[in-house]
MDTraj code that builds the backbone (N, CA, C; nanometers):
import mdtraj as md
import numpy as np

residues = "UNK UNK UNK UNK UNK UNK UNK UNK UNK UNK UNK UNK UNK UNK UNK UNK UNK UNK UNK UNK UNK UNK UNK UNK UNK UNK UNK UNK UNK UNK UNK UNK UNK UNK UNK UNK UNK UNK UNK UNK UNK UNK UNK UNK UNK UNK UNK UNK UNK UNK UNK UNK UNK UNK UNK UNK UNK UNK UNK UNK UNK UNK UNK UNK UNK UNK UNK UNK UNK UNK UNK UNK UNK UNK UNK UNK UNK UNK UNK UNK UNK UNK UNK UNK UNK UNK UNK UNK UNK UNK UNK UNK UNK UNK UNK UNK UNK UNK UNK UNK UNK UNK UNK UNK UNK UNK UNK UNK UNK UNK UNK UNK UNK UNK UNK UNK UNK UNK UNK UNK UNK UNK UNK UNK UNK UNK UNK UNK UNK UNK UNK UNK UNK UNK UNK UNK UNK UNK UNK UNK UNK UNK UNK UNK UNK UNK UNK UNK UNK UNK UNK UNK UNK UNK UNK UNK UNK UNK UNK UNK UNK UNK UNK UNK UNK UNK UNK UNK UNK UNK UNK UNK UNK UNK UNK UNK UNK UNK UNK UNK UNK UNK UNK UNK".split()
xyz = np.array([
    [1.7401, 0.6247, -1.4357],
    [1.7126, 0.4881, -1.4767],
    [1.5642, 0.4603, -1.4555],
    [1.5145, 0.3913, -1.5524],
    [1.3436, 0.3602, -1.5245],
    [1.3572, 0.2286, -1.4680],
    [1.2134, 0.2055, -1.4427],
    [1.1607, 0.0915, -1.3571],
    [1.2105, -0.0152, -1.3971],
    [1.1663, -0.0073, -1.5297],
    [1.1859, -0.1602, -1.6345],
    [1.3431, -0.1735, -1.6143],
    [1.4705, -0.1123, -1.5820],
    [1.5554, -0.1340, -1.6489],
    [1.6441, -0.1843, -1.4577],
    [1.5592, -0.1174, -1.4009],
    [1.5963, -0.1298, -1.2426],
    [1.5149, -0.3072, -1.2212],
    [1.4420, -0.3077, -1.2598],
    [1.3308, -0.4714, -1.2793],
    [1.4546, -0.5752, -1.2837],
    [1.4888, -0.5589, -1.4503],
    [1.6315, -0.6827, -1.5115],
    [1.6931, -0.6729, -1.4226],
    [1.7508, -0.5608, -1.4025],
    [1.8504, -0.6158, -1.3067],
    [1.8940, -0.6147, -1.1883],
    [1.7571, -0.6375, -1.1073],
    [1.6755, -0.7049, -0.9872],
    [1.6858, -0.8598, -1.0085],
    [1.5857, -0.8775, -1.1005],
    [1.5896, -0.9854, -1.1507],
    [1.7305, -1.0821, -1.1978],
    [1.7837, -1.0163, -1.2461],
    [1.9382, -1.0668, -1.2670],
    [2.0332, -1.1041, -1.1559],
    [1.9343, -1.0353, -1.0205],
    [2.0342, -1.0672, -0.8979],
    [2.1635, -0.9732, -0.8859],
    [2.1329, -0.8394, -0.9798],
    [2.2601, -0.7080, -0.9751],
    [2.2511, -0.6978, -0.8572],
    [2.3058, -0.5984, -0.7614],
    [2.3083, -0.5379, -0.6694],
    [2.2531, -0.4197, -0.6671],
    [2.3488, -0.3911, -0.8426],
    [2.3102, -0.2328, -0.8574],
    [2.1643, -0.2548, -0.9088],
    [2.0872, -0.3144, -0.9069],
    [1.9490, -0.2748, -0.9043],
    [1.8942, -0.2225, -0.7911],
    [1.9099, -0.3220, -0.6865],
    [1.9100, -0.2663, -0.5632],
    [1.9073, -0.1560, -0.4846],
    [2.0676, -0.0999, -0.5442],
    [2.1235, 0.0077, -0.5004],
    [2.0496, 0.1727, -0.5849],
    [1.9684, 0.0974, -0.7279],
    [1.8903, 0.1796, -0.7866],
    [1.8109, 0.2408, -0.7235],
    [1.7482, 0.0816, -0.6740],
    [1.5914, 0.1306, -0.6190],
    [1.5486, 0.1514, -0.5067],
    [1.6735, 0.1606, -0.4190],
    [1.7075, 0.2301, -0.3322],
    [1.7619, 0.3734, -0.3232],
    [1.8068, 0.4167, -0.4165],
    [1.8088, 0.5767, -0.4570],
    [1.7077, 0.6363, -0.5009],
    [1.6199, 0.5423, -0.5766],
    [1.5119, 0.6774, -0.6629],
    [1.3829, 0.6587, -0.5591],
    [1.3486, 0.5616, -0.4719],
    [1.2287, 0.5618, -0.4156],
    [1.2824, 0.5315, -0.2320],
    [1.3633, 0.5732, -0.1757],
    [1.3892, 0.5705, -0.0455],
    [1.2343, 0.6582, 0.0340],
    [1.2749, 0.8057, -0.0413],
    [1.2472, 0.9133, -0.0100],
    [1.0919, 0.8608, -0.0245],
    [1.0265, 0.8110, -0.1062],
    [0.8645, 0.7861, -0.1328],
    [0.8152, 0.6836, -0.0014],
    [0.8935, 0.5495, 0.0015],
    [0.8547, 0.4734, 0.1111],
    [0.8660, 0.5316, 0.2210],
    [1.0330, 0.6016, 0.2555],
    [1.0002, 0.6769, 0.3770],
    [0.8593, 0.7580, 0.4083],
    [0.8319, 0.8406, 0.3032],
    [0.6724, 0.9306, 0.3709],
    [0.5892, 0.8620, 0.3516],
    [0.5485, 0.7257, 0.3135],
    [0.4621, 0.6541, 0.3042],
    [0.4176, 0.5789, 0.4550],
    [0.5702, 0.5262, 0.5353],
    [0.5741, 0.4452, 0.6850],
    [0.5254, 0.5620, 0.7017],
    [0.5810, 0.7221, 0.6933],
    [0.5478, 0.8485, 0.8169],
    [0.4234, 0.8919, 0.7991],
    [0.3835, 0.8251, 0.6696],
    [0.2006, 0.9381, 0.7150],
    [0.1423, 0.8190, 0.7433],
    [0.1455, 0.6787, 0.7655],
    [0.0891, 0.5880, 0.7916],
    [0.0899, 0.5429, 0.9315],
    [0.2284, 0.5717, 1.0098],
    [0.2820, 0.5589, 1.1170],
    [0.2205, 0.6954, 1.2217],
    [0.2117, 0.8151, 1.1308],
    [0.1744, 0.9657, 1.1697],
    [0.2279, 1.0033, 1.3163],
    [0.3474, 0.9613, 1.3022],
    [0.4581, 1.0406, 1.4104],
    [0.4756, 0.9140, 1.5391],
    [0.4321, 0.7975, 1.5262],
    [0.4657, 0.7127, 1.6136],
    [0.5554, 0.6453, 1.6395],
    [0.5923, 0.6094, 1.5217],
    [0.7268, 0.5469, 1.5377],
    [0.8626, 0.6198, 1.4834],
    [0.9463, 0.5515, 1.5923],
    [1.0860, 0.6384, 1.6119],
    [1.1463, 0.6533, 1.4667],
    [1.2497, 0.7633, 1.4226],
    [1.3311, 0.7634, 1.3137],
    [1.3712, 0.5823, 1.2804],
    [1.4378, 0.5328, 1.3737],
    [1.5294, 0.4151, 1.3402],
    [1.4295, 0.3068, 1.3447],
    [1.2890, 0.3294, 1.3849],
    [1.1776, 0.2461, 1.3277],
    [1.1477, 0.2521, 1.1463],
    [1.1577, 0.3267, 1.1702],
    [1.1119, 0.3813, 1.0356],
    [1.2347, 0.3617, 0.9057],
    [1.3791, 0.3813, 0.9534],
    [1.4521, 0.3398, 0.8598],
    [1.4739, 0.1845, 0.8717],
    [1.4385, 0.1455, 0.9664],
    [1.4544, -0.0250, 0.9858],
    [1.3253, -0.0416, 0.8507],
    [1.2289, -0.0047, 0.8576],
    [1.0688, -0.0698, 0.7775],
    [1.1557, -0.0154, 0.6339],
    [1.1736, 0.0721, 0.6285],
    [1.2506, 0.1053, 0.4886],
    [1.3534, -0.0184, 0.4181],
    [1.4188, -0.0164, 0.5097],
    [1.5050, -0.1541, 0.4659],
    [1.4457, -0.2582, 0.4355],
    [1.3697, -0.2944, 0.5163],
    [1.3278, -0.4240, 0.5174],
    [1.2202, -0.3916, 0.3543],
    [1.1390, -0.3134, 0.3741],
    [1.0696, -0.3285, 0.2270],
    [1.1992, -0.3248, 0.1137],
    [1.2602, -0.2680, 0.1187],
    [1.3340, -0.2995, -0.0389],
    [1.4071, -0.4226, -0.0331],
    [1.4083, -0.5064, 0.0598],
    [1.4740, -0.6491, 0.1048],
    [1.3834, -0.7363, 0.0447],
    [1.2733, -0.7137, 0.1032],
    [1.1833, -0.7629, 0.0440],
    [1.1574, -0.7808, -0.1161],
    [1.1124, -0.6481, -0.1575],
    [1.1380, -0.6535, -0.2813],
    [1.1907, -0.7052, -0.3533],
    [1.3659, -0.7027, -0.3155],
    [1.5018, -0.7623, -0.3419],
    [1.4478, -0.9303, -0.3491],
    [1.3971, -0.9912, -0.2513],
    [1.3703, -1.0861, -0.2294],
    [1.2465, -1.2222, -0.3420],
    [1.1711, -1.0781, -0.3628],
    [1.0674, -1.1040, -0.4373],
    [1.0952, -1.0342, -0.6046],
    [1.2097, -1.0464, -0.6371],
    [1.2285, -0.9651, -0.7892],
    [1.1592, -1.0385, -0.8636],
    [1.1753, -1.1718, -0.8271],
    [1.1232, -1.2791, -0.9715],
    [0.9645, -1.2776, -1.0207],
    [0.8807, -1.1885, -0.8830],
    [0.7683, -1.2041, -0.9422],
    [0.7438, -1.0053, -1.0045],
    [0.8349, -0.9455, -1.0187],
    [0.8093, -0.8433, -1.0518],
    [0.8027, -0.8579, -1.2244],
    [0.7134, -0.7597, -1.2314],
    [0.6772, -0.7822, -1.4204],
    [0.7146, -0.6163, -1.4654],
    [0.7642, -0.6594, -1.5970],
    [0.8864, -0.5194, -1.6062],
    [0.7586, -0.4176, -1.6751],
    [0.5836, -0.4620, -1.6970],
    [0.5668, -0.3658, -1.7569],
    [0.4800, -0.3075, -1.6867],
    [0.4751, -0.3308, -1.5598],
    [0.3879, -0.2524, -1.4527],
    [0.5376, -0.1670, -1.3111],
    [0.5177, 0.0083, -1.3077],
    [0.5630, 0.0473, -1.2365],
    [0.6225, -0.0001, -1.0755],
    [0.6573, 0.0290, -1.0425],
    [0.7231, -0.0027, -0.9201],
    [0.5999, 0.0716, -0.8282],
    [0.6256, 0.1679, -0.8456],
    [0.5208, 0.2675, -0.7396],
    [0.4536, 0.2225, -0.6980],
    [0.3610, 0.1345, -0.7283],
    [0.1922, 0.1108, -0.6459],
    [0.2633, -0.0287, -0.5641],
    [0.3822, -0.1143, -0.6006],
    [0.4448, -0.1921, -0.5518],
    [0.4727, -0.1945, -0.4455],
    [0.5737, -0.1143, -0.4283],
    [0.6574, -0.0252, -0.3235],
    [0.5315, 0.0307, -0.2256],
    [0.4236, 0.1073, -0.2574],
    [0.3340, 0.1774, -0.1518],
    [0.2944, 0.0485, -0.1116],
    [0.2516, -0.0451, -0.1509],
    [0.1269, -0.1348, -0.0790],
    [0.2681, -0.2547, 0.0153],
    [0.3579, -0.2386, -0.0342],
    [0.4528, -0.3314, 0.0696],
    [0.4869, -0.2261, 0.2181],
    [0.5154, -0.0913, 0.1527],
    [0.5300, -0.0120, 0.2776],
    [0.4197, 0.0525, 0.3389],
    [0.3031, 0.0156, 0.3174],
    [0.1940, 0.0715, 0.3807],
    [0.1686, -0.0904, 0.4453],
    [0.1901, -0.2158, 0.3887],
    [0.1943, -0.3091, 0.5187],
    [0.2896, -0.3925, 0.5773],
    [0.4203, -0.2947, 0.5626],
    [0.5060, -0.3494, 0.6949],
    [0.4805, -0.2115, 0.7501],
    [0.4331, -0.1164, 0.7662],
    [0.3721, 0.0161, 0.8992],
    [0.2903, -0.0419, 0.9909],
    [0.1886, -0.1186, 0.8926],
    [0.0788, -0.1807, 0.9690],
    [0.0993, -0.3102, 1.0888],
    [0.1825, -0.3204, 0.9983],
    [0.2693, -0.4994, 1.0424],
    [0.3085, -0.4421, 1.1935],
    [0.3836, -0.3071, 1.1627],
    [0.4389, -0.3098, 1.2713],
    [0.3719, -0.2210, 1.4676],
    [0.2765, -0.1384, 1.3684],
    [0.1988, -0.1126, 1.4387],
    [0.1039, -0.2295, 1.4882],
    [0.0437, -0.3216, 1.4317],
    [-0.0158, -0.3816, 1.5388],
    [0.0159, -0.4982, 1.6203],
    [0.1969, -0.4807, 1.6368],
    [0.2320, -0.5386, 1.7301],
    [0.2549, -0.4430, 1.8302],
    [0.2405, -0.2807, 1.8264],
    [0.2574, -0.2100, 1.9268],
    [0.0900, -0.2498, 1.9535],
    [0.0510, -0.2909, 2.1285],
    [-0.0857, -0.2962, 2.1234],
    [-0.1442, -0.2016, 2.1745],
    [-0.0751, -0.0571, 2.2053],
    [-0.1285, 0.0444, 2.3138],
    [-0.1281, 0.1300, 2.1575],
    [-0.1139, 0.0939, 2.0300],
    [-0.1333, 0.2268, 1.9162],
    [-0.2474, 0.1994, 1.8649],
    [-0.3304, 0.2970, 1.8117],
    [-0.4580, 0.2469, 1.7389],
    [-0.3925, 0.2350, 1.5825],
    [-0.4551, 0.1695, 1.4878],
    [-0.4614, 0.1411, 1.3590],
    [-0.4973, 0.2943, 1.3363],
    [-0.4003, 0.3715, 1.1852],
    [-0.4538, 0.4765, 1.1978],
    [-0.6391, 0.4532, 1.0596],
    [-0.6850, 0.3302, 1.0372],
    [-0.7609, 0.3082, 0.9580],
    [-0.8689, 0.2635, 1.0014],
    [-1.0208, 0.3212, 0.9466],
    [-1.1355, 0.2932, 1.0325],
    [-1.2219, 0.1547, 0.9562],
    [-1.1406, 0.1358, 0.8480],
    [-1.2251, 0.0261, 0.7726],
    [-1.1357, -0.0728, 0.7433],
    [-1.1627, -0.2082, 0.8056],
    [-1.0689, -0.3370, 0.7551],
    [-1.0828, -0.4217, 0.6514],
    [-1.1523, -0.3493, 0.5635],
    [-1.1840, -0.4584, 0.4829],
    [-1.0203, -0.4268, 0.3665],
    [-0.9924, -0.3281, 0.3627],
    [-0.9109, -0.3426, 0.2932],
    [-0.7383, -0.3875, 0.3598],
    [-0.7835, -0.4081, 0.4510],
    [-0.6536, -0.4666, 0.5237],
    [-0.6356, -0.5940, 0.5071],
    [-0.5159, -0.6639, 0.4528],
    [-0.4925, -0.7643, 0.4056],
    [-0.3997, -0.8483, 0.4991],
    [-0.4240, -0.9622, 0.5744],
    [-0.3121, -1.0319, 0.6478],
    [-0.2507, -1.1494, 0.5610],
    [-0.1176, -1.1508, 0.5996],
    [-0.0373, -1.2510, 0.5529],
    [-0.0337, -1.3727, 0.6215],
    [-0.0146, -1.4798, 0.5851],
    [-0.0410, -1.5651, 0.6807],
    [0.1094, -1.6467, 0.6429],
    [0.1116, -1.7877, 0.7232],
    [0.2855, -1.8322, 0.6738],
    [0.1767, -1.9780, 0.6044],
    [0.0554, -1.9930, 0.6456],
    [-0.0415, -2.1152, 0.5446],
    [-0.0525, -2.0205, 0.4408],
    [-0.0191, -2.1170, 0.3115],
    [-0.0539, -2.1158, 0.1632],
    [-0.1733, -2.0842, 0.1399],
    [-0.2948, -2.1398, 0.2331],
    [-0.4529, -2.1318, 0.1987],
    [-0.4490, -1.9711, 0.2190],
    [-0.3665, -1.8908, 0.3243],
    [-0.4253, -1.7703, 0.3379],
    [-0.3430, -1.6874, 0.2341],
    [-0.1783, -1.7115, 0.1939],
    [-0.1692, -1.6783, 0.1010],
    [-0.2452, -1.6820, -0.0063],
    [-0.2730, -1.7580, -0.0638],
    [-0.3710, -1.7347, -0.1885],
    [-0.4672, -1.6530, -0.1733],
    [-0.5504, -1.6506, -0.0670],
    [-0.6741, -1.5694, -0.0408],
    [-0.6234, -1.4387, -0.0368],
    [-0.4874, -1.4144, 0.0348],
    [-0.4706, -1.2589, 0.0646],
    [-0.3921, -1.1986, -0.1420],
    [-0.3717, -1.3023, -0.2169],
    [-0.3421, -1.2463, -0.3415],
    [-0.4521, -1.2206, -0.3762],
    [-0.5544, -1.3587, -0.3784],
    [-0.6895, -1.2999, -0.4519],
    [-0.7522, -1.1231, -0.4148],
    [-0.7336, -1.1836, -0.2728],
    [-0.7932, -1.0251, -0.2574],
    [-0.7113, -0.8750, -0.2903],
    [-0.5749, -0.8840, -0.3144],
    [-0.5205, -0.7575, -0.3410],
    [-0.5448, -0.7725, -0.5278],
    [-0.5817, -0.8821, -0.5757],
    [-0.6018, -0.8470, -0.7148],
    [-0.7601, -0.7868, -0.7266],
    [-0.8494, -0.8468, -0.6296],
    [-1.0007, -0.7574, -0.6179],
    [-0.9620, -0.6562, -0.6106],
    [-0.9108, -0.5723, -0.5117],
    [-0.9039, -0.4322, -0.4701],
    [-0.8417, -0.3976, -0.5759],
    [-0.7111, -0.4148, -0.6792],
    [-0.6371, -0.3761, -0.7403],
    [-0.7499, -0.3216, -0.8707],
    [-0.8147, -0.4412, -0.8793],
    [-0.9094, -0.4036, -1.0110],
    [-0.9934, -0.3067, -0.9847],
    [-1.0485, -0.3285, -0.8765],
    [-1.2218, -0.2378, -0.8268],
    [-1.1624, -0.0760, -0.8173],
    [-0.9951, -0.0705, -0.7910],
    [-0.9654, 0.0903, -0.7850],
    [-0.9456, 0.1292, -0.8885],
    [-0.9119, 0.0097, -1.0416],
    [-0.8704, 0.0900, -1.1198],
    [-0.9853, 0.1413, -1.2207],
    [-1.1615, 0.0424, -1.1623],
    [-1.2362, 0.1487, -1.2268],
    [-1.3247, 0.2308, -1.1489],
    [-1.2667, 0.2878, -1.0664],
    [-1.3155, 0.3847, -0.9619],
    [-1.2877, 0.5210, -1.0652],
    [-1.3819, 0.5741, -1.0803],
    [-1.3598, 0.7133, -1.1948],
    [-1.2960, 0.8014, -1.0820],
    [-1.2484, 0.9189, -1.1402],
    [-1.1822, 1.0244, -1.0948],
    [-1.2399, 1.1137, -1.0246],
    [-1.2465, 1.1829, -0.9025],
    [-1.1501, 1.1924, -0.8321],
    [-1.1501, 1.0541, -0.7354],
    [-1.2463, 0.9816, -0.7241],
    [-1.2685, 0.8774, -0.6106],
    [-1.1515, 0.8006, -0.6396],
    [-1.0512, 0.7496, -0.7387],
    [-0.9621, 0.6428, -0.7447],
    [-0.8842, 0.7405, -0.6440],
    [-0.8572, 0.8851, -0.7255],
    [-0.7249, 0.9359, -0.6300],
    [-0.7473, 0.9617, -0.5230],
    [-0.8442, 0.9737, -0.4182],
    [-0.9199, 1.0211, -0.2808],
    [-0.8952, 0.8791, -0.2487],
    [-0.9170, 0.7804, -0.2925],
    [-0.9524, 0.6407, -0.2146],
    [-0.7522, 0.5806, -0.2354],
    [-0.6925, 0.5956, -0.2997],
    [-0.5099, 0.5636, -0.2982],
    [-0.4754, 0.6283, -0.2076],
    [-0.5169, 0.8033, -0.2694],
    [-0.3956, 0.8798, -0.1464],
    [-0.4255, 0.8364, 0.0373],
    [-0.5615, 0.8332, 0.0377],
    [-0.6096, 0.7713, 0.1774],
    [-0.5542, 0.6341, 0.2321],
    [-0.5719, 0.5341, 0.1425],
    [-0.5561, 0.3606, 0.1821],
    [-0.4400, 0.3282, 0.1690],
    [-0.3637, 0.3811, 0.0586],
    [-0.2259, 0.3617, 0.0456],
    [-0.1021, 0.4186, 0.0697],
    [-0.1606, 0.5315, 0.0488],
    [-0.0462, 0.6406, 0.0719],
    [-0.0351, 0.7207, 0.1895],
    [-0.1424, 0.6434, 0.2508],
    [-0.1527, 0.7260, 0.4223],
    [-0.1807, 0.8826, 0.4606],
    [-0.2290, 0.9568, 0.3350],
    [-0.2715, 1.0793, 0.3822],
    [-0.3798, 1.1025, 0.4628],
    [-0.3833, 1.2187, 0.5050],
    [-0.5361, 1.2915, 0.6371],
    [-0.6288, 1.3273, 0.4905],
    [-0.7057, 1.3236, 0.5699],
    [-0.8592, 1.3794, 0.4649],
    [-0.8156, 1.5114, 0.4382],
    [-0.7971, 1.6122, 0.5227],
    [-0.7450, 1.7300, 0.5467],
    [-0.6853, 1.7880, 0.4468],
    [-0.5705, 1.6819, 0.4184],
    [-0.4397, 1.7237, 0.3359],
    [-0.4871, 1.6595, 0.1691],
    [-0.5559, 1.5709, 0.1460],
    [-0.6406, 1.5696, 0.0148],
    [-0.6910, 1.6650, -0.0126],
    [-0.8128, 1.7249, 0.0911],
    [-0.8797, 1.8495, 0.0394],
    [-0.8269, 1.9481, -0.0392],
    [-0.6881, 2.0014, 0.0918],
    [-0.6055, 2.0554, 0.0252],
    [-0.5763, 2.0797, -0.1416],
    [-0.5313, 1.9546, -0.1460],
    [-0.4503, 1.9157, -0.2652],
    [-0.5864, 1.9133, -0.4014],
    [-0.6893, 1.8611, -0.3649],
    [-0.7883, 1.8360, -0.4698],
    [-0.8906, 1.9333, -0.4900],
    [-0.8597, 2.0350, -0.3472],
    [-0.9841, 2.1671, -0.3566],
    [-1.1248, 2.1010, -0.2938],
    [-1.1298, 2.0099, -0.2220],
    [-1.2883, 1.9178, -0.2241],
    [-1.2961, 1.9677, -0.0666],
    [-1.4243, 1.9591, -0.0519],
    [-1.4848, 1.9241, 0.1122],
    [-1.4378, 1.8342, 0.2099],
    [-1.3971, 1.8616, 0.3187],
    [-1.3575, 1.7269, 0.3955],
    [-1.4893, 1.6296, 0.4120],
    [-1.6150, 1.6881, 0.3926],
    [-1.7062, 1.6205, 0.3885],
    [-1.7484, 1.5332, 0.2538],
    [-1.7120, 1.5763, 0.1789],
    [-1.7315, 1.5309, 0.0540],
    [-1.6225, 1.4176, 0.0059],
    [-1.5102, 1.3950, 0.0519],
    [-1.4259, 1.3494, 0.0642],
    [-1.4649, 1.1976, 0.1871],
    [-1.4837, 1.2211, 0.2791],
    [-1.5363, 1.1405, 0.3725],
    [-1.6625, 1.0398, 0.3222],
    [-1.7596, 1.1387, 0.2435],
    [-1.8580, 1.0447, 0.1536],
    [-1.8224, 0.9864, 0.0039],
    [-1.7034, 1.0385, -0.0513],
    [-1.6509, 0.9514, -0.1232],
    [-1.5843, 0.8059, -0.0506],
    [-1.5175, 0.8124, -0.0223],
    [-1.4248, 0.7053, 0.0845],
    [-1.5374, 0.5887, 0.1299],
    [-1.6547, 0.6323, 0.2411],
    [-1.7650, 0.5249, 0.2355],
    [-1.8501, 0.4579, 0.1036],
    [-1.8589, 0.5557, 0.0067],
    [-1.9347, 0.4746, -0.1175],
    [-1.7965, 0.4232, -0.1696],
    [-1.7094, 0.4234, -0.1711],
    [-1.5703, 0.3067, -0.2410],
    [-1.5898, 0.1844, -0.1678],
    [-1.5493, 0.2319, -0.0008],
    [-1.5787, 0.1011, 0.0868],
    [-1.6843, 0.0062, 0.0338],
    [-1.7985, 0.0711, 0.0084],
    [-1.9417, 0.0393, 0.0353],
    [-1.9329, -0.0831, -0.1174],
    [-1.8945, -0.0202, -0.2156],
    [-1.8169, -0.0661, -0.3975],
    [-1.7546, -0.1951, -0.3395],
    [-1.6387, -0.1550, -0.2882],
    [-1.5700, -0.2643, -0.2489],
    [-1.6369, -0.3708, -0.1786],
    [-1.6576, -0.3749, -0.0667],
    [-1.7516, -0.5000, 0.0108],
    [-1.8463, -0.5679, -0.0680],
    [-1.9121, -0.4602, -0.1349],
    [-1.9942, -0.5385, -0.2554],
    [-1.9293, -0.6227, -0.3867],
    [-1.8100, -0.5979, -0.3731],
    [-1.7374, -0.6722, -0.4908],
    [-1.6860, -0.7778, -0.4008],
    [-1.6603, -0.7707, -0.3289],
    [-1.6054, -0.8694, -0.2180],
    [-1.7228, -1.0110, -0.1999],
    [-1.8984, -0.9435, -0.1709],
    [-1.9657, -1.0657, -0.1102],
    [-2.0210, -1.1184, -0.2686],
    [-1.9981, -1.0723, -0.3504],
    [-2.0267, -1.1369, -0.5240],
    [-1.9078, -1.2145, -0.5135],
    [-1.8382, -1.2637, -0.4419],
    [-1.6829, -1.3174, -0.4947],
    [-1.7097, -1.3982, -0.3671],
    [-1.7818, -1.4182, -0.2595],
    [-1.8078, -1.5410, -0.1958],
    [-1.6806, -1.4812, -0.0208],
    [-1.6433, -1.3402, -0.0315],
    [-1.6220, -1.2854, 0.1009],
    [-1.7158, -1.2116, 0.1830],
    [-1.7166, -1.2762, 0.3124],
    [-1.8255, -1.1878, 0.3848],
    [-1.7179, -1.0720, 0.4624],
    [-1.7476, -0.9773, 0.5034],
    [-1.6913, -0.8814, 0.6060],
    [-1.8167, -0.8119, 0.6967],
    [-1.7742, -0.7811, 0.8461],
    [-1.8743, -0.7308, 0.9135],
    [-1.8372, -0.5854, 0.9304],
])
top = md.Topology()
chain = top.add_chain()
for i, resn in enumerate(residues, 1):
    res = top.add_residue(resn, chain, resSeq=i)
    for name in ("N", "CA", "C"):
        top.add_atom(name, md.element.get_by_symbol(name[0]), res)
traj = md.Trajectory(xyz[None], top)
């Protein structure tokens, strides 16, 4: 079953959408909490954050739009309930060295809005990040991989890789203080 068809009937309030999109992408969110989490939190941590993101989801069908994938959906909700939950552990470090792309939720509307504006900045600024830097700067921010294990996968330098990642940051912040955000 595709996205679009798992979407309706989300949206419709099925179950079996639910129960869809809970079969075809368990397995993706799960390694998404585990390379983000990177062995800290327990199994039944980790299937608890699982749940709760497709609850979520579940929760939020009405703003899903049937002609954009699930995938980048799904990563950026389960890459921040990991976070969510890590920094209520206060003895774990964040496994991320740059906050600008860390987005807080707030339960005020004023910060809601600000934290949409800003995932639609980032959303745009990655999608004209040319190649390889879009996929070096996702698999890193979103998808929780090691530099290490990119290299791997892309054949690149861990160094070269590391100086991609700061000139994105560097992209980003600058798209950020043209848009009236400061970050230190």
């Amino acid at each position: 079953m595709n996205d679009y068809e798992i979407i309706q009937k989300m949206k419709r309030r099925e179950e079996e959408g639910l129960r869809l999109l809970m079969k075809q992408y368990t397995n993706y969110v799960t390694a998404i909490i585990c390379n983000i989490s990177q062995g800290i939190l327990l199994v039944e941590d980790v299937e608890e954050l699982s749940a709760d993101v497709f609850l979520s989801v579940w929760n939020h069908a009405d703003g899903l739009r049937e002609d954009r994938p699930l995938r980048p959906y799904l990563a950026q909700a389960a890459r921040n309930a990991a976070i969510s939950r890590l920094r209520k552990r206060k003895d774990v470090p964040l496994p991320f060295d740059e906050d600008i792309i860390t987005l807080h939720a707030g339960e005020n509307p004023d910060e809601l809005a600000v934290q949409r504006e800003q995932t639609r900045i980032i959303n745009s600024a990655v999608e004209d990040f040319g190649e390889p830097d879009r996929e070096i700067f996702i698999r890193f921010y979103f998808l929780g991989e090691r530099i290490e294990a990119i290299g791997r996968r892309l054949t690149l330098n861990q160094a070269t890789i590391r100086t991609k990642l700061h000139r994105c940051r560097k992209r980003l912040k600058g798209i950020f203080e043209e848009r009236g955000y400061q970050y230190e």
